[in-house]
C-alpha positions in Angstrom: 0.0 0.0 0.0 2.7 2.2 0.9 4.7 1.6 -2.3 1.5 2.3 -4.4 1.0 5.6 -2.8 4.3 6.3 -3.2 3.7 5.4 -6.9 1.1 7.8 -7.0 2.4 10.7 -5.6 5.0 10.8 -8.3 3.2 10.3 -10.9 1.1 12.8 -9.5 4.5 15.5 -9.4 5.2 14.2 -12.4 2.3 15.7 -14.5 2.8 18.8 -12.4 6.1 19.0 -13.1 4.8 18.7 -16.9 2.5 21.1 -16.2 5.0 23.7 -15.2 7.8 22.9 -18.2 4.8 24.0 -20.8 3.7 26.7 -19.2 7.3 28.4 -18.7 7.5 27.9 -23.2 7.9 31.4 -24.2 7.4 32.9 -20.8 9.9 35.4 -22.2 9.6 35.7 -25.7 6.0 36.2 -26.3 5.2 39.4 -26.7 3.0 41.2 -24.3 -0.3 43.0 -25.4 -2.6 45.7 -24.3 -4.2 44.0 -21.7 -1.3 42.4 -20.3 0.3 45.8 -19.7 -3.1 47.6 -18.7 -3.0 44.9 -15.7 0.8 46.4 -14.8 0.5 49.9 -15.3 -3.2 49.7 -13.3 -2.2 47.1 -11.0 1.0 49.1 -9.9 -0.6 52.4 -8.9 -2.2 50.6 -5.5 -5.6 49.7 -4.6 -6.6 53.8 -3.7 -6.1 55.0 -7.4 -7.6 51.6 -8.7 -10.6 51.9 -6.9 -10.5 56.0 -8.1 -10.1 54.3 -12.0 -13.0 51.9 -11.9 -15.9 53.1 -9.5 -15.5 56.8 -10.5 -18.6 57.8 -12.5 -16.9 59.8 -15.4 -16.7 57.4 -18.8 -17.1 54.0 -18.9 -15.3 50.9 -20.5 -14.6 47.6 -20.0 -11.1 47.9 -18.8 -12.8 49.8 -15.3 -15.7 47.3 -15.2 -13.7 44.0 -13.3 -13.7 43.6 -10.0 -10.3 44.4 -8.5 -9.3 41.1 -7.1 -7.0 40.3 -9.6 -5.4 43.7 -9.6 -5.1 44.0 -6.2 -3.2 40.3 -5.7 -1.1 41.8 -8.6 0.1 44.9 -7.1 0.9 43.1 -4.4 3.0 40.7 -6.0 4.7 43.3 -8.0 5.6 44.4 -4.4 7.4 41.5 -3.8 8.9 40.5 -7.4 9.2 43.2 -9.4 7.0 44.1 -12.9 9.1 42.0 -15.3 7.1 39.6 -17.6 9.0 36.7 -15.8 7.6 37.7 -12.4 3.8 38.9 -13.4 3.1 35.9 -15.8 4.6 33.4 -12.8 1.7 34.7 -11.2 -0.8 33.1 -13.0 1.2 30.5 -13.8 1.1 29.3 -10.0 -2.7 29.9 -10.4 -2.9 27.6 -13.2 -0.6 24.5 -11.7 -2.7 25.2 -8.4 -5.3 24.4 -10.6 -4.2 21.0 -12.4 -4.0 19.7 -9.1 -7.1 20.5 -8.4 -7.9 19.3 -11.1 -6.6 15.8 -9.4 -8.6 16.4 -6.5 -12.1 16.9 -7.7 -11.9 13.7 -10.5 -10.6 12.0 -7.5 -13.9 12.8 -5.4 -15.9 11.4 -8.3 -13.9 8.7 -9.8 -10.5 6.7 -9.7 -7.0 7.8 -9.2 -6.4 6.4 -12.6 -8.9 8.9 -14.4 -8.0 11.7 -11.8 -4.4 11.3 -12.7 -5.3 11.5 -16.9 -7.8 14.8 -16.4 -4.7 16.5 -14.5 -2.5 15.4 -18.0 -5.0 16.7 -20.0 -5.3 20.1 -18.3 -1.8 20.4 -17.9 -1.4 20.2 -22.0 -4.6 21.6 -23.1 -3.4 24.8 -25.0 -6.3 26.8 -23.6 -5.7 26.1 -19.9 -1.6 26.9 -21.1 -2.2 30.2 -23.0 -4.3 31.8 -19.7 -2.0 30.4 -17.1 0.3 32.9 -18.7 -1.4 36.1 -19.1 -0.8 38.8 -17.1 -4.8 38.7 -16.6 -7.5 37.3 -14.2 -8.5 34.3 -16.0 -6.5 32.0 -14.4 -7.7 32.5 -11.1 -10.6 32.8 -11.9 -10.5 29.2 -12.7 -8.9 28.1 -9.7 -11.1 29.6 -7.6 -14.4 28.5 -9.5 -12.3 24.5 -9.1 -11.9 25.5 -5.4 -15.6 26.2 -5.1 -17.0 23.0 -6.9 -14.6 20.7 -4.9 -16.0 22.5 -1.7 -19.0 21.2 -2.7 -18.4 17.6 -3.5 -17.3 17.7 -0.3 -19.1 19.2 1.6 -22.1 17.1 0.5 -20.4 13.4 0.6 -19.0 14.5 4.4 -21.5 17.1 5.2 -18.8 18.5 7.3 -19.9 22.4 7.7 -15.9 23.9 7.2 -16.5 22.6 3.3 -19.1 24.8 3.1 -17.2 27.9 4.4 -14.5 26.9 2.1 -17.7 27.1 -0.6 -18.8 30.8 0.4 -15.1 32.1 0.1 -14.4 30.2 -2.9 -17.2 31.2 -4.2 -16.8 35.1 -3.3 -12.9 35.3 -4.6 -14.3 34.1 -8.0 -17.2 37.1 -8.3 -13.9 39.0 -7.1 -11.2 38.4 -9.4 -14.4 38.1 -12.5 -18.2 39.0 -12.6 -19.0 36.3 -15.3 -17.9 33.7 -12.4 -22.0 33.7 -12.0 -22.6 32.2 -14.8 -20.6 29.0 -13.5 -22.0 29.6 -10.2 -25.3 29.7 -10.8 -25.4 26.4 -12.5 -23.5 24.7 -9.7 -25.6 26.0 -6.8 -28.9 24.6 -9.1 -27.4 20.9 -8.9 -29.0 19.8 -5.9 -32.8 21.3 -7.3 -32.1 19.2 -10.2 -30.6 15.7 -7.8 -33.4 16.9 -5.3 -31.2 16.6 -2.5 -32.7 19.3 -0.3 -30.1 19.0 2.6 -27.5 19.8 0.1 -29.5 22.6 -1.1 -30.2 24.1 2.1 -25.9 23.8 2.4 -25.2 25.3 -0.6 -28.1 28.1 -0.1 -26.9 29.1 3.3 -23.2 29.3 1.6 -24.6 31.0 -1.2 -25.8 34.0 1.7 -21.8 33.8 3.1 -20.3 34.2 -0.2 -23.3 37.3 -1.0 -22.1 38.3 2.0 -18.3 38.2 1.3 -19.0 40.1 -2.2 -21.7 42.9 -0.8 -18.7 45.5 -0.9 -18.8 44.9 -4.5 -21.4 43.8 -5.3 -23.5 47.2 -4.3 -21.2 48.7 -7.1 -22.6 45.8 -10.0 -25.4 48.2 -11.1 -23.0 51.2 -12.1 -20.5 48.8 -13.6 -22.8 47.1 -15.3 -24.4 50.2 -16.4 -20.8 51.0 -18.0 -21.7 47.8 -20.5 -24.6 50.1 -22.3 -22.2 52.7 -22.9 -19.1 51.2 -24.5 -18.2 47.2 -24.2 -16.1 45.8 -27.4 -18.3 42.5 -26.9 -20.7 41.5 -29.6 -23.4 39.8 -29.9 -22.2 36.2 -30.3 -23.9 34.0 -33.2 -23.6 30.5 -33.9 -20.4 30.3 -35.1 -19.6 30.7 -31.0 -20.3 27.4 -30.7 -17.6 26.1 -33.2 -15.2 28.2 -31.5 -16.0 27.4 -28.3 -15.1 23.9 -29.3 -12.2 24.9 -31.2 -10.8 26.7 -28.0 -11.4 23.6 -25.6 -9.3 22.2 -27.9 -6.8 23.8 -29.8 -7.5 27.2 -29.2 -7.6 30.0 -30.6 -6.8 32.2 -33.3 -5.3 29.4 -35.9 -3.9 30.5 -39.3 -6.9 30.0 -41.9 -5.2 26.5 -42.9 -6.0 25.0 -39.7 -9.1 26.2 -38.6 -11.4 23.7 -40.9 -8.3 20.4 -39.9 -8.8 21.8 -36.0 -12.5 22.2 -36.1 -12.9 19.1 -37.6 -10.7 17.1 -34.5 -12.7 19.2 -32.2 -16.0 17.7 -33.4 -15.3 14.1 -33.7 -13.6 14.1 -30.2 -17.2 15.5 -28.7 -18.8 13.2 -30.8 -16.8 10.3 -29.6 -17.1 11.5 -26.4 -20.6 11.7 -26.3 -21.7 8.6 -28.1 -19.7 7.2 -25.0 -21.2 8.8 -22.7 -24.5 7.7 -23.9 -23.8 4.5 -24.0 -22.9 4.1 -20.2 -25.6 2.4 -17.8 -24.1 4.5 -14.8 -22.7 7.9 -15.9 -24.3 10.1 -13.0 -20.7 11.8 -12.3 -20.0 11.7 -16.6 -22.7 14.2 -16.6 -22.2 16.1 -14.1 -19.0 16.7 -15.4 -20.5 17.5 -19.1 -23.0 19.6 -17.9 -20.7 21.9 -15.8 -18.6 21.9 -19.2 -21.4 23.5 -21.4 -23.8 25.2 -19.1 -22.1 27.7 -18.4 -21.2 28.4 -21.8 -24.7 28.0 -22.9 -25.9 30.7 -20.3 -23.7 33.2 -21.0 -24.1 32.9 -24.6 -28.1 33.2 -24.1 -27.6 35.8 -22.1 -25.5 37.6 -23.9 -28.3 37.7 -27.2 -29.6 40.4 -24.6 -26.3 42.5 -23.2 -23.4 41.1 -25.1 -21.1 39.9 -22.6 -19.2 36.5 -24.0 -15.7 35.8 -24.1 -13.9 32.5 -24.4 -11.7 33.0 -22.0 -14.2 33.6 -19.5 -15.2 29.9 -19.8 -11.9 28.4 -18.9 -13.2 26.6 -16.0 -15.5 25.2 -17.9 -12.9 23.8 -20.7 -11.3 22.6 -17.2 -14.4 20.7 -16.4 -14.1 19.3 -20.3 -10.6 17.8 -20.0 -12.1 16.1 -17.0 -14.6 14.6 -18.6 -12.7 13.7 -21.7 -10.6 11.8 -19.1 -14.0 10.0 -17.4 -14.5 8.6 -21.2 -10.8 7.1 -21.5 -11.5 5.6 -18.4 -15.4 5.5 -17.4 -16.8 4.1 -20.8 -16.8 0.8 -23.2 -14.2 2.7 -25.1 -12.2 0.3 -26.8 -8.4 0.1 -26.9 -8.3 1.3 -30.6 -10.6 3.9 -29.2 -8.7 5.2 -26.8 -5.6 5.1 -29.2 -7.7 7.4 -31.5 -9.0 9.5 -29.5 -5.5 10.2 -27.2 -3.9 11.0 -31.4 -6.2 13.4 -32.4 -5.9 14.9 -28.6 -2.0 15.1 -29.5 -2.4 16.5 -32.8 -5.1 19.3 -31.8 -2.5 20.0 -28.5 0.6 20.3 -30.3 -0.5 22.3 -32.7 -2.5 24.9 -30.0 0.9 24.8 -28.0 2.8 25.4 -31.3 0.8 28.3 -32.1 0.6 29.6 -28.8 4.0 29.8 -28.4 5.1 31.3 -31.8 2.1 33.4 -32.3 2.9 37.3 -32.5 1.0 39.2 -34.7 -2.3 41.3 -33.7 -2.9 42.6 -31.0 0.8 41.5 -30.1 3.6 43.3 -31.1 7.4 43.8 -30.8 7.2 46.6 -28.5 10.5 46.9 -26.8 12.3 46.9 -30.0 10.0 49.4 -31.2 10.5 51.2 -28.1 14.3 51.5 -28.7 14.3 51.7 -32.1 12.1 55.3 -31.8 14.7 56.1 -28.4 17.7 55.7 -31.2 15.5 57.6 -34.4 13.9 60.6 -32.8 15.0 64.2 -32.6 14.1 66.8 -30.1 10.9 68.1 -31.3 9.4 65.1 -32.7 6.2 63.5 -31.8 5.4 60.0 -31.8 1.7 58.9 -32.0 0.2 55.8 -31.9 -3.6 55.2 -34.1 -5.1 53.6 -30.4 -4.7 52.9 -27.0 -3.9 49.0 -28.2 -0.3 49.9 -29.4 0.5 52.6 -26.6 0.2 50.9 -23.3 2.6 47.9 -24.5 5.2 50.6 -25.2 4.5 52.7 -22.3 5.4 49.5 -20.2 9.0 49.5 -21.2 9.6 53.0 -21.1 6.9 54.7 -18.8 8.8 58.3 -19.6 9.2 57.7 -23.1 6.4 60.7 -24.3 3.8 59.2 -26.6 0.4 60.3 -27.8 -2.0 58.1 -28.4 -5.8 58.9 -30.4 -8.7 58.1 -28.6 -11.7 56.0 -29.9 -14.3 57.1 -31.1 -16.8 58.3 -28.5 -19.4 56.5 -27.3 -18.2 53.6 -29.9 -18.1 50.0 -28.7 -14.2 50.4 -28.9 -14.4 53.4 -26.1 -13.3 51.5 -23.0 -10.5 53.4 -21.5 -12.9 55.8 -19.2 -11.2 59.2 -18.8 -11.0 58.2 -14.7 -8.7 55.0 -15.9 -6.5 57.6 -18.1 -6.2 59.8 -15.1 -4.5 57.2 -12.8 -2.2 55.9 -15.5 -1.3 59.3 -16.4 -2.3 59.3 -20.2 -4.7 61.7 -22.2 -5.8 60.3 -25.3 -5.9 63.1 -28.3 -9.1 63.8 -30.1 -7.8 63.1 -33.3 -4.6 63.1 -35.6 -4.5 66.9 -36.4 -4.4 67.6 -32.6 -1.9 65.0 -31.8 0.5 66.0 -34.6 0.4 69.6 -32.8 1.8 70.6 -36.4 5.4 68.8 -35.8 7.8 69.1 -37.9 8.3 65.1 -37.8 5.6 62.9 -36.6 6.1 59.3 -35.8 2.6 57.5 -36.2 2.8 54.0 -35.4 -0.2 51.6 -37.0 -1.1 47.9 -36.9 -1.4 46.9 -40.6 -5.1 45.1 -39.8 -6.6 48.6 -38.8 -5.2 50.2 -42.1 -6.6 46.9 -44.1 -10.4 47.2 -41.9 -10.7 50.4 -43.9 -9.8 49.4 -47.3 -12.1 46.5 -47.4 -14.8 48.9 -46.8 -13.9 51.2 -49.8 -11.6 53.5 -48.5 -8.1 54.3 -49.9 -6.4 54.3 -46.3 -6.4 54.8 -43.0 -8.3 58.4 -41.9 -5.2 59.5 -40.3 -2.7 58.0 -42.8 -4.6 60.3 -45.3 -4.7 63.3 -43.3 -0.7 62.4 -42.7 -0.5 62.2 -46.4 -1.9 65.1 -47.1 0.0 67.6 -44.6 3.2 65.8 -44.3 5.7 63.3 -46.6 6.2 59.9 -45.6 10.1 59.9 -45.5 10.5 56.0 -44.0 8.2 53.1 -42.7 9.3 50.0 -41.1 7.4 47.0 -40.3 7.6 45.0 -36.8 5.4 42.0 -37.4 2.1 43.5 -37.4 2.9 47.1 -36.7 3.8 49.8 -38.9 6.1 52.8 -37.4 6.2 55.7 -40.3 8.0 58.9 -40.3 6.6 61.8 -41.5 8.3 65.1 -42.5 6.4 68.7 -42.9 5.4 69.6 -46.2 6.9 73.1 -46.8 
């Protein structure tokens, strides 16, 4: 017995250990983005000024509307490590190995070490659960804490020991904290026992529903102003049926792919649910199997029928969900009359969908990523005293601002009132930035004007009809483009004054 737990336990710090090497790939190299460095630059001003950025009733946008769990935890981290992309992204990379051995512990609770031991292998690889263990954003824990809440409750109703249930309301409250589309997985959870009919259960998970209300009230009196925010400028839209496709595609492989592999990927990603489901239904006893699958896709399902009303989905809200997949893809190697060929088929197209999600993950740098350092010190080499250096958005300027907070840059603002709008003029306060109404007050009639572009806003425009970008033109028309040098994406051109 002793030598099989011992067995165990390594495997067990094996598939951690896994879990860590993939999530380390690129920790460096991949190029940080605008919401990356919008948690940094927010995050590092301390919880006064945050609070000042998001609650204040001035503008609106969905960079003020999250809760500031996340931000706070950051800040405080920064304290102790520094702002370096190594040391913010270990952050949620602690989050995401907290949560592959989770991961163990809940499949345990419901089924045998064996299966518990293949869903933490899947989580660890699955490119999605990889992608937003590194990002510098609240996704991460969000899932761990949404993991933490759900093994609460399997526990807490096979033991009915009362400290589960505390562990439940807290678990439950750092979620809505650090995310306010952690209802959406909530909600469904706290319904299970309505639906099994266990009323002492439900009476459990009502009274640590109250708790958790309780723990969030601080916040939660604010929801009606934030959400208010989403009326007035949110980039979300309306998701259509192609969300569904994705959503599989993301579980999976994740997203974006090159146009080559989305129809090869999509493809995988059906026949593995298929597989998986025909399985499924197949099973005499699959009680846990669905409760599994149906914390896997309602959530989803909710937010995307909610969101036909106030457009609120993102994938990357729904990665405890995709955890909740990867456990039940590892219930059907295990849990079903999958046969050995089975099982060899499905565990291929697992490793071709994964490698390529991990491969593209890794290598991936076009938009909204960019080369900013370089960019950074190319302009620090190129520019002259009197120059101005403008970016066409907000999406370009933060990343730069992040490796040289002094540097000066403009930056023009979106439109107003458009569903691009969301840096709230209380948000630009505290990180010290004013965006510019346009490119004729930006250029302040310099004699040389920097203006640096991603190459998909200029093309948005010229499959519509027009001949450029609006500010490229008035650029060209005022000024002469004397150089332009790509960076990926990006475009950085120099402009001289006409005469």
């Amino acid at each position: 017995m002793k030598n099989f737990i011992k067995k165990t336990e390594t495997r067990i710090i094996l598939i951690l250990l896994v879990a860590l090497f993939v999530r380390l790939l690129g920790i460096v190299s991949r190029p940080i983005w605008y919401d990356e460095a919008f948690s940094i630059l927010f995050s590092e001003k301390g919880l006064g000024q945050m609070l000042y950025g998001t609650l204040a009733p001035t503008g609106a946008g969905s960079a003020d509307i999250h809760p500031l769990g996340y931000y706070t935890l950051l800040w405080l981290w920064m304290k102790l490590f520094g702002e370096s992309l190594v040391a913010t992204r270990m952050l949620s990379i602690f989050a995401g190995i907290a949560s592959v051995y989770l991961v163990h512990q809940v499949s345990k609770e419901l089924f045998s070490e064996k299966t518990a031991e293949t869903a933490m292998l899947i989580t660890a690889l699955a490119p999605f659960q990889i992608h937003y263990s590194q990002e510098i954003r609240m996704y991460a824990f969000l899932a761990l804490w949404l993991l933490l809440t759900a093994y609460a409750y399997l526990r807490g109703s096979a033991t009915r020991d009362w400290r589960w249930w505390i562990v439940f309301g807290i678990a439950s409250a750092l979620a809505q904290y650090t995310h306010n589309l952690a209802a959406f997985f909530l909600v469904p959870l706290a319904f299970i026992p309505l639906i099994k009919r266990d009323w002492r259960t439900l009476r459990s998970v009502t009274l640590a529903s109250g708790f958790a209300i309780l723990l969030y009230l601080p916040w939660l009196i604010q929801l009606p102003t934030q959400f208010a925010k989403i009326d007035q400028a949110y980039w979300v839209i309306k998701p259509n049926i192609t969300a569904i496709f994705t959503l599989l595609l993301v579980f999976t492989t994740n997203t974006p792919l090159p146009n080559a592999w989305l129809a090869p990927s999509l493809i995988l990603a059906i026949l593995i649910l298929v597989i998986g489901l025909i399985q499924t239904w197949r099973v005499p006893e699959k009680t846990n199997g669905l409760w599994i699958l149906y914390l896997s896709f309602t959530p989803p399902t909710l937010l995307f029928l909610f969101s036909q009303w106030k457009p609120v989905y993102i994938e990357r809200a729904l990665l405890p969900s995709g955890i909740f997949f990867c456990i039940w893809l590892a219930w059907v190697f295990h849990n079903t009359y999958l046969s050995t060929a089975g099982r060899g088929l499905l565990s291929a197209m697992l490793a071709v969908s994964f490698m390529a999600g991990i491969y593209q993950h890794v290598t991936y740098n076009n938009f909204p990523y960019g080369p900013f350092k370089q960019i950074v010190s190319f302009l620090q080499e190129s520019t002259q005293p009197g120059d101005v250096i403008i970016h066409s958005n907000k999406l370009s300027l933060l990343p730069s601002l992040y490796f040289d907070p002094s540097f000066p840059q403009e930056f023009i603002g979106d439109p107003v009132g458009s569903t691009t709008d969301t840096l709230a003029p209380a948000t630009q306060q505290v990180l010290k930035i004013e965006a510019k109404t346009d490119i004729r007050s930006a250029s302040d009639n310099a004699k040389r004007v920097w203006y640096i572009i991603y190459q998909r806003s200029i093309d948005e425009y010229i499959q519509v009809g027009k001949p450029t970008h609006p500010d490229i033109e008035y650029l060209n028309s005022e000024y002469t483009l004397t150089s332009q040098t790509a960076w990926d994406d990006l475009k950085v051109l120099l402009y001289t004054k006409n005469p």
